[in-house]
N, C-alpha and C positions, 0 to 999 in steps of 0.2 A: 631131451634136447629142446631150446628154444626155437618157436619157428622165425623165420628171415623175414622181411620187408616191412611194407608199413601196418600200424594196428588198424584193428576195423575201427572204422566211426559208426559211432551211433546211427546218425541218418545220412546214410550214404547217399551222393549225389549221381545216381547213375541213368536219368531220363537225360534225352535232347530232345531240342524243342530246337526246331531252324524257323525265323523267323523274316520277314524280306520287307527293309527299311528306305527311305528313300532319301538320296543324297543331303538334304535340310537336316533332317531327324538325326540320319547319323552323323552328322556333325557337330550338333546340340550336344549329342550322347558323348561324342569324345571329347567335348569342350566340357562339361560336366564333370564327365573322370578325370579330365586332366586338374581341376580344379578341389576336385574333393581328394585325388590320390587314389583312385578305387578302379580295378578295372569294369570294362563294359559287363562283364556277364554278374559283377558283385552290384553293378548299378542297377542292372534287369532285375538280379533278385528282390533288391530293394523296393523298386518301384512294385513289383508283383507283390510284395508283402504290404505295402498302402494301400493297391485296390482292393486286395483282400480282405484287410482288417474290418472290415463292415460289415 
């Protein structure tokens, strides 16, 4: 019998990271998504994979 729900992913995303932003920044940040379409936590990834890349 097949199992129910969703397939695993490959690199499951199962860390949280709380992060505490100050009214300027998170408003940059939602002017941003709202501008690219992306929500805030796909905008966070984003920027984590630029500082990274180095």
């Amino acid at each position: 019998m097949k199992k129910i729900g969703r397939p695993k992913v490959e690199n499951p995303k199962n860390i949280d990271i709380k992060v505490r932003i100050d009214e300027k920044t998170n408003s940059r940040l939602l002017d941003y998504c709202k501008q690219n379409n992306i929500s805030k936590t796909e905008a966070i990834r984003k920027g984590l994979e630029k500082l990274l890349e180095n």
